[in-house]
C-alpha positions, -999 to +999 in steps of 0.1 A: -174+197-454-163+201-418-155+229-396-131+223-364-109+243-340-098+226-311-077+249-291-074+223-266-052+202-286-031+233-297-003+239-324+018+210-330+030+193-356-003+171-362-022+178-391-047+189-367-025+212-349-015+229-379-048+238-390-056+253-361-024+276-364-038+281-396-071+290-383-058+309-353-035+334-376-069+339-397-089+346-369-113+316-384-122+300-350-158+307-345-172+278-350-212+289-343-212+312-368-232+301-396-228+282-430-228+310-453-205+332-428-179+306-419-148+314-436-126+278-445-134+241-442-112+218-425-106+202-464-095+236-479-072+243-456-056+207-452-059+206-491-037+242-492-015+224-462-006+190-483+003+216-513+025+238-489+045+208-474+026+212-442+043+247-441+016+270-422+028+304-429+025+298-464-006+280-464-021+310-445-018+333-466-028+312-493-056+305-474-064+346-464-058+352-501-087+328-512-109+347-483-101+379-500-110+369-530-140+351-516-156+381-496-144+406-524-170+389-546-198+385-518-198+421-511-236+425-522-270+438-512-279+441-477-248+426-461-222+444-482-212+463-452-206+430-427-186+416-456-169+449-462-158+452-424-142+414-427-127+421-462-108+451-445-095+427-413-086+398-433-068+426-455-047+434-429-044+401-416-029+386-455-008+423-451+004+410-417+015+376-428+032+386-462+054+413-441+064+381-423+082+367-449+114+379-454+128+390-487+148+360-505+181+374-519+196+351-543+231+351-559+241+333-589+270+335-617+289+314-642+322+296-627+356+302-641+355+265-660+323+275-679+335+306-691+367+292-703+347+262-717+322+283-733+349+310-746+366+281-763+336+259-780+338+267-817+301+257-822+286+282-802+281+313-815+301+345-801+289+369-785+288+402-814+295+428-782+329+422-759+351+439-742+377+466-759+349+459-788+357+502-791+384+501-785+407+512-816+448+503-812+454+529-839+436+556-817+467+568-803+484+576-836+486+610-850+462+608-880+481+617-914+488+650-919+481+656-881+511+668-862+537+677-892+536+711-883+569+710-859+588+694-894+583+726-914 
């Protein structure tokens, strides 16, 4: 497992470039701080790249999501407050990112020729609720008996 940030080479479109982006929206770029500290290895986040179609927003908070859950379950004994203070930043960090995203609206409907097609197959079954299903033609009738009164 390797650790690399190369700010030198910056944010391009090489796979290298796009973990660093990756790395750089994390705040994962210290690379002296030790094995047990460091946050994500070159493979995890190319691995969580590959899966996202080399789309780096969404691998990084893929990516900060993992760390949550990482340093949510490391938060023990002597260190729980070091782990407690990165838990909190990378929270707002993953909070950042997902407020980035914005909302997907999506319409959909069934055309005019697959109504009509499905109004008209006599193997399906019908629906048992329709429109003017209470409605009553008869409704506007006087009921028997109703209304004689002006005849008398």
């Amino acid at each position: 497992m390797t650790f690399t940030y190369t700010p030198s080479a910056g944010f391009g479109a090489s796979a290298l470039g796009r973990r660093n982006r990756v790395r750089f929206i994390l705040g994962d770029v210290d690379a002296t701080v030790s094995q047990t500290n460091r946050r994500l290895e070159d493979e995890e986040i190319d691995a969580v790249l590959a899966r996202m179609g080399d789309h780096v927003q969404h691998a990084a908070l893929e990516c900060g999501e993992a760390l949550l859950a990482r340093f949510g379950r490391r938060e023990v004994g002597t260190v729980k407050g070091e782990f407690s203070e990165r838990f909190r930043q990378l929270a707002e960090i993953v909070d950042r990112i997902r407020s980035g995203f914005p909302a997907v609206l999506q319409a959909t409907g069934v055309s005019v020729a697959d109504k009509e097609a499905t109004a008209e197959d006599d193997d399906l079954p019908q629906p048992s609720f329709h429109r003017k299903l209470m409605e009553n033609p008869l409704a506007d009738q006087s009921a028997p008996g109703e209304g004689d009164e002006d005849d008398e």
